[in-house]
C-alpha positions as a Markdown table, in Angstrom:
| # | Residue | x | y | z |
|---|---|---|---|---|
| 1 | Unk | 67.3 | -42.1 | -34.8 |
| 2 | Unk | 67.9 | -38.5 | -34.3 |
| 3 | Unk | 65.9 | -37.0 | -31.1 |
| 4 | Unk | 66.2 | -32.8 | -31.0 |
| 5 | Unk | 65.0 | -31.1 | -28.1 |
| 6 | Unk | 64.8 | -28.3 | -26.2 |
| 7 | Unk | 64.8 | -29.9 | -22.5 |
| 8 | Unk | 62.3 | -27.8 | -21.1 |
| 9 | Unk | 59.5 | -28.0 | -23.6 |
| 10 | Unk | 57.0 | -30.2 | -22.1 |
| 11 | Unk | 56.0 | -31.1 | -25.5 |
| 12 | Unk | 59.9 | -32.4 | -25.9 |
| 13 | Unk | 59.7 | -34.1 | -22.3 |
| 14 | Unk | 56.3 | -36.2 | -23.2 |
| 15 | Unk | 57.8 | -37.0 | -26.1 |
| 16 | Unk | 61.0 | -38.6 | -24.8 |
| 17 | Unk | 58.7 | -40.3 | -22.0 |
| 18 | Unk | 57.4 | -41.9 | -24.9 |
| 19 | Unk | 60.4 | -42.8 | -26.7 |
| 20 | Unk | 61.8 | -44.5 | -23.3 |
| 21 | Unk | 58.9 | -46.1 | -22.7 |
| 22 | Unk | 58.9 | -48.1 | -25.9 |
| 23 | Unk | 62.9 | -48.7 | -25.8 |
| 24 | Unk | 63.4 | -47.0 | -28.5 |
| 25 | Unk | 67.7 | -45.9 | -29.2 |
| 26 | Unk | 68.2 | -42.8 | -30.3 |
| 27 | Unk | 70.6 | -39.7 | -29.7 |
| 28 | Unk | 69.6 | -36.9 | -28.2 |
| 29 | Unk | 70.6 | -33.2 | -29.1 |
| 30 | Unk | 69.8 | -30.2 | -27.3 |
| 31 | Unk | 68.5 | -27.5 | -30.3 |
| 32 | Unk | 70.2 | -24.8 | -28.7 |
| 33 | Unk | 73.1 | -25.9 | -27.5 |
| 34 | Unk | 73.8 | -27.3 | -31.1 |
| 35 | Unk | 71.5 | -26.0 | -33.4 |
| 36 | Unk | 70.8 | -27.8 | -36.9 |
| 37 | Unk | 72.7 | -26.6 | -39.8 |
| 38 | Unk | 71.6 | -24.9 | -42.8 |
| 39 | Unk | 72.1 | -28.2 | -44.5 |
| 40 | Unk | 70.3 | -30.4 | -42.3 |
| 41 | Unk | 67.3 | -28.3 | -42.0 |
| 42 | Unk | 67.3 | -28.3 | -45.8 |
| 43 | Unk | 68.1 | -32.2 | -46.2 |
| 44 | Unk | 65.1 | -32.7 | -43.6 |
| 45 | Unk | 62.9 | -30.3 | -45.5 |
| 46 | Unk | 63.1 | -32.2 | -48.6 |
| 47 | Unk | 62.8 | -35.6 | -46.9 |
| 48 | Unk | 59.9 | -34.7 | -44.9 |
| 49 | Unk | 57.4 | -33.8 | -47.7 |
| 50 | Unk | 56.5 | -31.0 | -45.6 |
| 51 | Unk | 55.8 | -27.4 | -45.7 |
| 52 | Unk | 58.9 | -25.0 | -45.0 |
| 53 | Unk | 56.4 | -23.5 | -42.7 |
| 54 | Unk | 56.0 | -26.6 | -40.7 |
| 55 | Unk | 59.7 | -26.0 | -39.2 |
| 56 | Unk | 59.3 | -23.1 | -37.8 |
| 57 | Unk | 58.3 | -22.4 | -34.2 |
| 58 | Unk | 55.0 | -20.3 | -34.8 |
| 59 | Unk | 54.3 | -20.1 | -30.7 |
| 60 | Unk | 58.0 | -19.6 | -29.9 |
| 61 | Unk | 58.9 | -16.0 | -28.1 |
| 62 | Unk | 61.8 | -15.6 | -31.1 |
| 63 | Unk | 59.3 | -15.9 | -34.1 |
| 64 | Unk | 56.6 | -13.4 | -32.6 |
| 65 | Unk | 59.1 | -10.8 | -31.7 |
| 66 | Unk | 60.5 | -10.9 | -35.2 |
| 67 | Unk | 57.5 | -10.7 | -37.3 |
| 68 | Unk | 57.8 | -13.5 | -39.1 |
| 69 | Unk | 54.2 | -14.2 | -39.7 |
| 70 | Unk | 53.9 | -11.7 | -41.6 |
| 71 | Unk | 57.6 | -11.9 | -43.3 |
| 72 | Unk | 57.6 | -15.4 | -44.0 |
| 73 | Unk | 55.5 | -15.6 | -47.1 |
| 74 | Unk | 57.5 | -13.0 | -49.2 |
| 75 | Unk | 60.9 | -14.7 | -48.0 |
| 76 | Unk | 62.4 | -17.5 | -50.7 |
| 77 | Unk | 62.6 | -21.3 | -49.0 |
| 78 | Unk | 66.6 | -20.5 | -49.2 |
| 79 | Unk | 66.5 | -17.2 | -47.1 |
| 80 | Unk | 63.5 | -19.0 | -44.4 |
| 81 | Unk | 66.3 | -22.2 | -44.2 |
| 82 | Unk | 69.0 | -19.9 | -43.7 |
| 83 | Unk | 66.7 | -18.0 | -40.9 |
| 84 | Unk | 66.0 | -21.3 | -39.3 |
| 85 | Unk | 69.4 | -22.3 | -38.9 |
| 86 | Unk | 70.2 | -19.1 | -37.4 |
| 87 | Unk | 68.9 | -19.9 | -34.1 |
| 88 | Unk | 68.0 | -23.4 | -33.0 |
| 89 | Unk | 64.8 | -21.5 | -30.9 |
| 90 | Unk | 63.3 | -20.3 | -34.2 |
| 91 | Unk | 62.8 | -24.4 | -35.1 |
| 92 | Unk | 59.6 | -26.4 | -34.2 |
| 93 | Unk | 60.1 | -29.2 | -31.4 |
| 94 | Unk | 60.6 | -32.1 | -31.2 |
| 95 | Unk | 61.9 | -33.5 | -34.7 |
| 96 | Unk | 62.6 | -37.3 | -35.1 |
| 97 | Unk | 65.1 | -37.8 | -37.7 |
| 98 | Unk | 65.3 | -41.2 | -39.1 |
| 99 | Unk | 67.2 | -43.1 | -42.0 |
| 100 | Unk | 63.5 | -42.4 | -44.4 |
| 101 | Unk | 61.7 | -40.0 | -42.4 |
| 102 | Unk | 61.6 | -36.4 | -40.4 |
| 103 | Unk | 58.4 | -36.2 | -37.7 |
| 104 | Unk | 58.2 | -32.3 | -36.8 |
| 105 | Unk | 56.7 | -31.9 | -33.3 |
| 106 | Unk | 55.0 | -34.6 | -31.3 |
| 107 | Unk | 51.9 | -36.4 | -32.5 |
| 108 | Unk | 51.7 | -40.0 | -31.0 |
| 109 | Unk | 49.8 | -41.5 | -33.4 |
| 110 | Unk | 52.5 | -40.5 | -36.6 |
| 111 | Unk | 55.9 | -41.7 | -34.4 |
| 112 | Unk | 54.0 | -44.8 | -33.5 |
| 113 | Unk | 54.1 | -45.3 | -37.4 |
| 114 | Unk | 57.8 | -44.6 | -37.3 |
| 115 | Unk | 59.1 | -46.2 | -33.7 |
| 116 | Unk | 58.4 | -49.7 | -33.4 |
């Protein structure tokens, strides 16, 4: 498993609590420090079954101060996965990446299904 973070995100931080209190192995990659590319976001995108939308960091500092509530729905999936892989900030936190599955952000009950 794939573990992206952004160390100081508590959300990130109860998250890997969780995955080291079941054992689970994983690697661990800091989002800023090495961002996701262009064509992991978009391999992840696809497997996820999720909206684009879902990616994005909608409380982050980065996506208020560039408008991109109100620019994301006129921008084509290509140009909001090029955006995204622009800045590792602008993604949402934590994702699990697995061989079958991508979990955007934290919710216990959904990486229980997934970490065993």
């Amino acid at each position: 498993m794939l573990f992206i973070e952004y160390p100081k995100c508590t959300t990130c931080q109860k998250a890997k609590k969780w995955l080291d209190g079941r054992g689970a192995r994983y690697t661990d990659r800091h989002i800023k420090e090495d961002a996701p590319t262009y064509e992991e976001l978009k391999g992840w995108y696809e497997r996820s079954g999720l909206p684009l939308k879902r990616f994005f960091n909608t409380s982050g500092l980065l996506y208020k101060s560039m408008g991109l509530k109100e620019k994301l729905p006129v921008m084509s999936e290509e140009e909001q996965l090029r955006l995204l892989a622009s800045d590792g900030m602008l993604v949402k936190r934590p994702l699990l990446v697995t061989e079958d599955r991508v979990l955007v952000g934290f919710r216990e009950a959904e990486w229980e299904s997934v970490v065993r």
